[in-house]
MMTF fields as JSON, N, C-alpha, C and O atoms, coordinates in Angstrom:
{
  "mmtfVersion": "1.0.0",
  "mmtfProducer": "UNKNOWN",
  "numBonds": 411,
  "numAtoms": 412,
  "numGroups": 103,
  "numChains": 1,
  "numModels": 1,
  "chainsPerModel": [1],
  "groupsPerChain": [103],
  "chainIdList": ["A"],
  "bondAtomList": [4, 2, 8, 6, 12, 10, 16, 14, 20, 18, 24, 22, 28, 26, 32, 30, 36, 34, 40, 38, 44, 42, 48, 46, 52, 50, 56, 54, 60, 58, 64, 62, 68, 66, 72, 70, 76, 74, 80, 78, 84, 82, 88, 86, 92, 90, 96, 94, 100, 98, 104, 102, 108, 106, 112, 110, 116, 114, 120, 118, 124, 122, 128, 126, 132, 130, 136, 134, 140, 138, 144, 142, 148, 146, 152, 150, 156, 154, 160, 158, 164, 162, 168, 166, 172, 170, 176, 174, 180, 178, 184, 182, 188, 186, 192, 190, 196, 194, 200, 198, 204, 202, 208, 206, 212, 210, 216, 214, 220, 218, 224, 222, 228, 226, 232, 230, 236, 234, 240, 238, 244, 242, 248, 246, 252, 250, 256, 254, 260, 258, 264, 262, 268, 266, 272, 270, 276, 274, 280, 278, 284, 282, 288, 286, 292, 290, 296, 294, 300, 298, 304, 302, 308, 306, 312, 310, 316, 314, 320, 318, 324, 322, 328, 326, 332, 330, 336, 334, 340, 338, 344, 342, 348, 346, 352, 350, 356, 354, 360, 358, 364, 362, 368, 366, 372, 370, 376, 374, 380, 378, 384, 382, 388, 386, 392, 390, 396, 394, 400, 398, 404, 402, 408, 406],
  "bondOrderList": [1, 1, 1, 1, 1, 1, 1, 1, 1, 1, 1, 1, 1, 1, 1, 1, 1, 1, 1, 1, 1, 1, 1, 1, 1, 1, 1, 1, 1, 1, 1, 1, 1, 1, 1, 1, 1, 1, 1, 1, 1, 1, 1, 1, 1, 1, 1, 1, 1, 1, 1, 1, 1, 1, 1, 1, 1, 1, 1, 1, 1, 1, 1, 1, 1, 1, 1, 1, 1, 1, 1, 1, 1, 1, 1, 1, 1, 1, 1, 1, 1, 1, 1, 1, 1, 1, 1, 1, 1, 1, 1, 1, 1, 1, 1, 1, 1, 1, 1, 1, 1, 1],
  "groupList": [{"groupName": "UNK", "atomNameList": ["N", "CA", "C", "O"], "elementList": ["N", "C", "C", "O"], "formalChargeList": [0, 0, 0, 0], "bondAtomList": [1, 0, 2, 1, 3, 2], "bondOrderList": [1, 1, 2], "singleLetterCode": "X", "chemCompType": "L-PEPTIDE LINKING"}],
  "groupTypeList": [0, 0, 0, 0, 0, 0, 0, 0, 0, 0, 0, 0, 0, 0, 0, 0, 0, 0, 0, 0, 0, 0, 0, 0, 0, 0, 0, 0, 0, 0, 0, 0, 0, 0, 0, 0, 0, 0, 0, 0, 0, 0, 0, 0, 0, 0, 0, 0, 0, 0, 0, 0, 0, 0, 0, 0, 0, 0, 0, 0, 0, 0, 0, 0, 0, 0, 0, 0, 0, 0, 0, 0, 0, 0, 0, 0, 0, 0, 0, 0, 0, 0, 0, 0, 0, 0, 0, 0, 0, 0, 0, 0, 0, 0, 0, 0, 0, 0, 0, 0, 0, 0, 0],
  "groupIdList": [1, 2, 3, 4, 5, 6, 7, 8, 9, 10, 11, 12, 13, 14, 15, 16, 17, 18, 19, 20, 21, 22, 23, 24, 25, 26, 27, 28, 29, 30, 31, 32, 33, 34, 35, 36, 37, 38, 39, 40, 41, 42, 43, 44, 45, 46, 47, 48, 49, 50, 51, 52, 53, 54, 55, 56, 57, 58, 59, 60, 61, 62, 63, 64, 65, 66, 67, 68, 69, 70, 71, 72, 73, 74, 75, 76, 77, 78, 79, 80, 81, 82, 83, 84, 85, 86, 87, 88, 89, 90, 91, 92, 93, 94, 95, 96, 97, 98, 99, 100, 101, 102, 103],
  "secStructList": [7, 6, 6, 1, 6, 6, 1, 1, 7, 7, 7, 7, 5, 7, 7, 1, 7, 7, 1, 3, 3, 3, 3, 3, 3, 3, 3, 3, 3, 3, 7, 6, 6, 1, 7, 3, 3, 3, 3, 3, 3, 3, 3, 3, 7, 1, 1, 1, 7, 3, 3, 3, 3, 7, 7, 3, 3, 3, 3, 3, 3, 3, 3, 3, 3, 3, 6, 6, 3, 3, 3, 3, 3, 3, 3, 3, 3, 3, 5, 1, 1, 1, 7, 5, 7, 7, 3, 3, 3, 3, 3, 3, 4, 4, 4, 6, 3, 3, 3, 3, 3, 3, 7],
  "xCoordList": [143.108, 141.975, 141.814, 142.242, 141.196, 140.829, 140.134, 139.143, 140.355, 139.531, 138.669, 137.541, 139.46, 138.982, 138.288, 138.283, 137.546, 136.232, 137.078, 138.235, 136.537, 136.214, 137.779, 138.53, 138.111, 139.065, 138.543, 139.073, 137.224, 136.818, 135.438, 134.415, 135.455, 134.132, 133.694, 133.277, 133.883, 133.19, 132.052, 131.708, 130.521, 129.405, 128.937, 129.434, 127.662, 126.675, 126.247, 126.061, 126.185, 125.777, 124.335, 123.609, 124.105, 122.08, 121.856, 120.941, 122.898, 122.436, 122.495, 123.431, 121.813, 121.44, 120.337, 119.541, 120.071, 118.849, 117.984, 118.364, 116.607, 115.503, 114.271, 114.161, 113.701, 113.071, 113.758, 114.871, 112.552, 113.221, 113.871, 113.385, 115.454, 116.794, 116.562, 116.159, 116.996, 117.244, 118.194, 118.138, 118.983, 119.798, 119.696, 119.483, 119.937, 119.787, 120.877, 122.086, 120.276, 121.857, 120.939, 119.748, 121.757, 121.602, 122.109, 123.231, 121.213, 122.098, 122.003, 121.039, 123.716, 123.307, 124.215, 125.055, 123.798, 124.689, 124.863, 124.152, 126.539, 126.67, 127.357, 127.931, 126.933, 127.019, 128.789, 129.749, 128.653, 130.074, 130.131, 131.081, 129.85, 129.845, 130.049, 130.325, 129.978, 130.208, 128.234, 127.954, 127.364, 125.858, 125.257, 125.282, 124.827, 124.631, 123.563, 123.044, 122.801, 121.321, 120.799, 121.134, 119.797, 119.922, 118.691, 117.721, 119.029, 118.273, 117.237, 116.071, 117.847, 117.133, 117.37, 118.435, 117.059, 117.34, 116.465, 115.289, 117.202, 116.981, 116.764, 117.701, 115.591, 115.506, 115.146, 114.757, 115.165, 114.43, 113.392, 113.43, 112.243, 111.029, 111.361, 112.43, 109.747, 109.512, 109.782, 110.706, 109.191, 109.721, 110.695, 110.901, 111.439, 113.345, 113.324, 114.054, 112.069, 112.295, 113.189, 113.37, 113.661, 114.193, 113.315, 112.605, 113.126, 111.913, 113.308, 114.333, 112.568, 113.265, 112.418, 111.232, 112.866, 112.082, 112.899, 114.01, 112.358, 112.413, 112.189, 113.028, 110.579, 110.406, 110.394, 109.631, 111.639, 111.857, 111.791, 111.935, 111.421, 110.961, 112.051, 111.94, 113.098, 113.922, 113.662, 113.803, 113.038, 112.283, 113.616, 113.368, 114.349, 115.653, 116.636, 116.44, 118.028, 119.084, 120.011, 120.27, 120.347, 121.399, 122.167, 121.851, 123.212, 124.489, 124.29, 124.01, 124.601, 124.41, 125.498, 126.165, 125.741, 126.629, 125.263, 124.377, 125.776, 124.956, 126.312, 127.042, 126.258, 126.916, 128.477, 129.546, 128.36, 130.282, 130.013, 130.536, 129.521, 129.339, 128.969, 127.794, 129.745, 129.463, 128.088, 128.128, 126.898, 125.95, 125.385, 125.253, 124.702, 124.014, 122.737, 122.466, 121.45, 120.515, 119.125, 118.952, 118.395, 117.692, 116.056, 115.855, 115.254, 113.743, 113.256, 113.367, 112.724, 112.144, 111.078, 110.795, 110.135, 108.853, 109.143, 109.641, 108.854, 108.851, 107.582, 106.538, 107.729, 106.242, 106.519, 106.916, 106.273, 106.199, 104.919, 104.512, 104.044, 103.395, 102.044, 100.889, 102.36, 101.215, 101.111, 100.223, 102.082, 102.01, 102.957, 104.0, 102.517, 103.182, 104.553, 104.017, 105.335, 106.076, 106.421, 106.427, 106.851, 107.69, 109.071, 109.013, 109.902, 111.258, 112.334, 112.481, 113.587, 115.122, 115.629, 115.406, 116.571, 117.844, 118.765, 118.832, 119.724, 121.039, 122.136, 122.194, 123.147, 124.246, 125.464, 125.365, 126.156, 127.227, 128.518, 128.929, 129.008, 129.946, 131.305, 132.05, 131.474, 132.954, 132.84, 133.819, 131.417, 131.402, 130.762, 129.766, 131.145, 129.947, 128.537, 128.321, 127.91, 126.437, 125.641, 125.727, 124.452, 123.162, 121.886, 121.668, 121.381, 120.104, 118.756, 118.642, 117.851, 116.498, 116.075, 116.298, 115.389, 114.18, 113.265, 113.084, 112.286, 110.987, 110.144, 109.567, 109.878, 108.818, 107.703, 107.08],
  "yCoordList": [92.38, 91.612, 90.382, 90.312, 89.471, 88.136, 87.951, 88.091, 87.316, 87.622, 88.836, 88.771, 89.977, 91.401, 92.006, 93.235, 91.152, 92.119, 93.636, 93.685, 94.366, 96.255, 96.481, 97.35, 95.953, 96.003, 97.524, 98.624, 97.162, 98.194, 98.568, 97.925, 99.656, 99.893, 101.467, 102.377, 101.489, 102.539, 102.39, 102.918, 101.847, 101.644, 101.442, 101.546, 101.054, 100.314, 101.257, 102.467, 100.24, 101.43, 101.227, 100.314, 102.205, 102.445, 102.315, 102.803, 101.569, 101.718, 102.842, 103.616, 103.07, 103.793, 104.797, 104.256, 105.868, 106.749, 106.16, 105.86, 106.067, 105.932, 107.227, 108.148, 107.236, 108.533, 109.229, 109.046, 110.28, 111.508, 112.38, 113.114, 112.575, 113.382, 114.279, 114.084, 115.792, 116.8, 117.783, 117.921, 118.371, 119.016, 120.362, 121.089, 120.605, 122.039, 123.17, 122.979, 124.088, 125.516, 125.193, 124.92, 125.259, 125.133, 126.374, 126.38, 127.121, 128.389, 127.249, 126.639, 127.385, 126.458, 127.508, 128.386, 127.127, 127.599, 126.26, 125.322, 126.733, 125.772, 126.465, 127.537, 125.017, 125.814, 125.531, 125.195, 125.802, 126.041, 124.374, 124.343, 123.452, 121.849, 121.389, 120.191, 122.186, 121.263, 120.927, 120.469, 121.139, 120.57, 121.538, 122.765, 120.985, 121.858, 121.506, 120.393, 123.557, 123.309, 123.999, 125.18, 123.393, 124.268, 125.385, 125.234, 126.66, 127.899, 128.11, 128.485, 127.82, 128.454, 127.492, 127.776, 127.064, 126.549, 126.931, 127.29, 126.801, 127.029, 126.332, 125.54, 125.988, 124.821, 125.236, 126.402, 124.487, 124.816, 124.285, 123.063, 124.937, 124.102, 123.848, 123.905, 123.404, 122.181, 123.381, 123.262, 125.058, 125.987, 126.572, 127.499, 126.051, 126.446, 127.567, 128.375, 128.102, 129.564, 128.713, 127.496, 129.654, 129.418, 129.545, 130.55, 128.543, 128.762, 128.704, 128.042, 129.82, 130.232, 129.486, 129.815, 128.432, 128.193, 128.928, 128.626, 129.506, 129.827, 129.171, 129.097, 128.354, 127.752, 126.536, 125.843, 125.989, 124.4, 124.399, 125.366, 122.577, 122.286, 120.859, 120.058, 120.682, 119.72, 119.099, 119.589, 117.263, 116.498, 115.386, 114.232, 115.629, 114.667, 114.76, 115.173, 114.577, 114.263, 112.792, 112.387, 112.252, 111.261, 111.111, 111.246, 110.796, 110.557, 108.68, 107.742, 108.821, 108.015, 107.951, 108.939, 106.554, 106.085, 105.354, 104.515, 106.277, 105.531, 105.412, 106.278, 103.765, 102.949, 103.57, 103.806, 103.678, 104.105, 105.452, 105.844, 106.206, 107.923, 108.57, 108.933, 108.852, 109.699, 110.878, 111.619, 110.938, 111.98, 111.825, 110.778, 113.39, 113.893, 113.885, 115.085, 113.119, 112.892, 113.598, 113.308, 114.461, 115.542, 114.987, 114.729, 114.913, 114.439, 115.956, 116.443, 116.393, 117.505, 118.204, 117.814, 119.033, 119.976, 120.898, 121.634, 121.27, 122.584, 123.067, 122.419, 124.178, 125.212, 125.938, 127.103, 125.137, 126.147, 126.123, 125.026, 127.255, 128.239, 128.021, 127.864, 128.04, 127.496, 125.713, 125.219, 124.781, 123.778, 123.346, 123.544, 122.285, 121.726, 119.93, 118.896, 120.006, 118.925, 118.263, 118.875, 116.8, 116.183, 115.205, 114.153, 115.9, 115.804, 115.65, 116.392, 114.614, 114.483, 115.466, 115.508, 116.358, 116.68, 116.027, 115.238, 115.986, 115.145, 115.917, 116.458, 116.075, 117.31, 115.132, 114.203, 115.35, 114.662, 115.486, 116.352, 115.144, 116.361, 116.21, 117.161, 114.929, 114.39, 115.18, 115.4, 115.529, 116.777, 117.445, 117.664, 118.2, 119.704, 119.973, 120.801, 119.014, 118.979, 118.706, 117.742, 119.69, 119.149, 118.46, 118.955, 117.721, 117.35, 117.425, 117.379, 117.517, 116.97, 116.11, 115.932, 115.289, 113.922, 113.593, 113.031, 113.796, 113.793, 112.644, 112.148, 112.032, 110.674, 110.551, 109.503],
  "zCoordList": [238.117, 238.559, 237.682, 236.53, 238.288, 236.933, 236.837, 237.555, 235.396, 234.095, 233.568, 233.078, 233.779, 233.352, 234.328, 234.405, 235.283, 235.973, 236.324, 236.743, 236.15, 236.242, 235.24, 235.684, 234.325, 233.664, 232.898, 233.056, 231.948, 230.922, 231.705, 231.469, 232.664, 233.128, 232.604, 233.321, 231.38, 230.348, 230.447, 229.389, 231.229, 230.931, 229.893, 228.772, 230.306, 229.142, 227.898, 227.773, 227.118, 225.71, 225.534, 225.925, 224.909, 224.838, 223.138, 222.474, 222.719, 221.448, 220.536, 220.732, 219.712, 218.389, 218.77, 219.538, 218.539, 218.93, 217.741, 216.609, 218.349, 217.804, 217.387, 218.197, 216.572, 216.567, 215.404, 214.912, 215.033, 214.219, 214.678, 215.538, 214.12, 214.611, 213.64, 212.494, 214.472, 213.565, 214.407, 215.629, 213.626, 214.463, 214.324, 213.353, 215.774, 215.997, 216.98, 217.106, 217.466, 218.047, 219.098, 218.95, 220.461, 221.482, 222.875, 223.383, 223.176, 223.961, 225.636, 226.098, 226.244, 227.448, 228.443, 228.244, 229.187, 230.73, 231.46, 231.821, 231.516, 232.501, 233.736, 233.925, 234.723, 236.069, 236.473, 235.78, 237.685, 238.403, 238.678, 239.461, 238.574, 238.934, 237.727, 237.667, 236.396, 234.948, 234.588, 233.48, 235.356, 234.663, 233.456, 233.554, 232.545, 231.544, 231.591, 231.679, 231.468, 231.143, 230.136, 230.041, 229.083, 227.941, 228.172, 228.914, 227.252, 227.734, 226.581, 226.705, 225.538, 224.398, 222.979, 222.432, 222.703, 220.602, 219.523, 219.584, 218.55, 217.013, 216.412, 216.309, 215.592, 214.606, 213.519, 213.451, 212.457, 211.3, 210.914, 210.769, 210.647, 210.102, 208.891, 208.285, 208.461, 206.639, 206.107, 205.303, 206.235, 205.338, 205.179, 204.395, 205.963, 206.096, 206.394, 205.818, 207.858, 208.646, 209.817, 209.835, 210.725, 211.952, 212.859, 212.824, 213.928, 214.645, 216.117, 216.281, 216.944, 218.292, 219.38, 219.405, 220.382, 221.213, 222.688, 223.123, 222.996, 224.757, 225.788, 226.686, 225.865, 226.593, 226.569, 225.896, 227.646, 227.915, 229.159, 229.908, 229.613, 230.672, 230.595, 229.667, 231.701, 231.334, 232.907, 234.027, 232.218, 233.363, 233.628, 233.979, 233.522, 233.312, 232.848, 231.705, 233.084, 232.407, 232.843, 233.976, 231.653, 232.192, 230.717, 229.535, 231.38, 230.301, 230.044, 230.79, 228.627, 227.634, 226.754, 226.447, 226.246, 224.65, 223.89, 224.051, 223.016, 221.701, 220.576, 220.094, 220.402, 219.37, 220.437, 219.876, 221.403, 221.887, 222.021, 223.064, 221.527, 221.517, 222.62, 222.65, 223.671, 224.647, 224.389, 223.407, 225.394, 225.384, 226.255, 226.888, 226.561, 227.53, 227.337, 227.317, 227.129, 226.896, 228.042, 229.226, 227.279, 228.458, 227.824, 226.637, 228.667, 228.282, 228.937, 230.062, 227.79, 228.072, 227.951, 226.819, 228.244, 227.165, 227.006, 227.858, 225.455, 224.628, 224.504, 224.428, 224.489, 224.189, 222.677, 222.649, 221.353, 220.215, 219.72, 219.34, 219.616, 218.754, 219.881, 219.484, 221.049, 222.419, 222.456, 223.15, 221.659, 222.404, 222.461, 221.837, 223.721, 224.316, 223.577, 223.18, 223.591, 222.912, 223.819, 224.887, 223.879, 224.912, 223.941, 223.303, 224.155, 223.172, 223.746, 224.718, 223.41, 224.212, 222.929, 221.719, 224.059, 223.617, 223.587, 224.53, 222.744, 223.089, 222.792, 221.688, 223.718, 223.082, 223.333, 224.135, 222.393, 221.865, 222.062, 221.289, 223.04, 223.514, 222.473, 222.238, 221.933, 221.769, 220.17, 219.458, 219.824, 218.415, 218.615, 217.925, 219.908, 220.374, 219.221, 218.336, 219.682, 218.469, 219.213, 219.975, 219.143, 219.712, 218.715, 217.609, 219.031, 218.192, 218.719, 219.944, 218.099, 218.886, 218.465, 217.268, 219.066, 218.938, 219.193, 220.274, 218.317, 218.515, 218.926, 217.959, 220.13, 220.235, 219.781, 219.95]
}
C-alpha cells in the first residue's frame, strides 16, 4: 500500500495506567470463545492479611496497550467488608499478571 496506510495496524495505545496499581491473584474462567471472566481475587491489605473478594460486578471489558503492552482492561464493582468499590482490572497477558486500580 502507499505510504504505509494499514501497514502497522496494531492499534492505538492508551498510554500509561493512571491511578493506584497493586497487584493481585486472579481466579478466571474462560469460556469456549477465549473471553475471560474473573471469579474471585486476592489482595493484600496495609496489614499484610489477604483479603478474599467474591463479589464482582464486571460493567465492561476492552482490550488495551499501555506504553505497547497488550491488556485486557475490566471496569468493575467489588463488594469488600459490605462496600461497594468501582475498580479496573487489568490482566497483561504477555506476563500472565493481574493488577487492580483504584479510581
Amino acid at each position: 500500500m502507499a505510504f504505509g496506510i494499514g501497514a502497522h495496524s496494531s492499534g492505538a495505545d492508551a498510554g500509561s495506567v493512571r491511578g493506584t496499581q497493586k497487584r493481585i491473584g486472579c481466579q478466571c474462567w474462560f469460556t469456549s470463545t477465549g473471553r475471560i471472566m474473573p471469579l474471585m481475587l486476592k489482595i493484600q491489605d496495609e496489614n499484610g492479611e489477604i483479603q478474599t473478594i467474591r463479589e464482582i460486578t464486571v460493567h465492561s471489558q476492552e482490550k488495551k496497550r499501555y506504553a505497547g503492552v497488550p491488556a485486557m482492561e475490566y471496569d468493575c464493582t467489588l463488594v469488600l467488608h459490605g462496600q461497594s468499590i468501582r475498580v479496573w482490572l487489568i490482566y497483561y497477558q504477555a506476563e500472565n499478571r493481574w493488577v487492580i486500580n483504584f479510581r
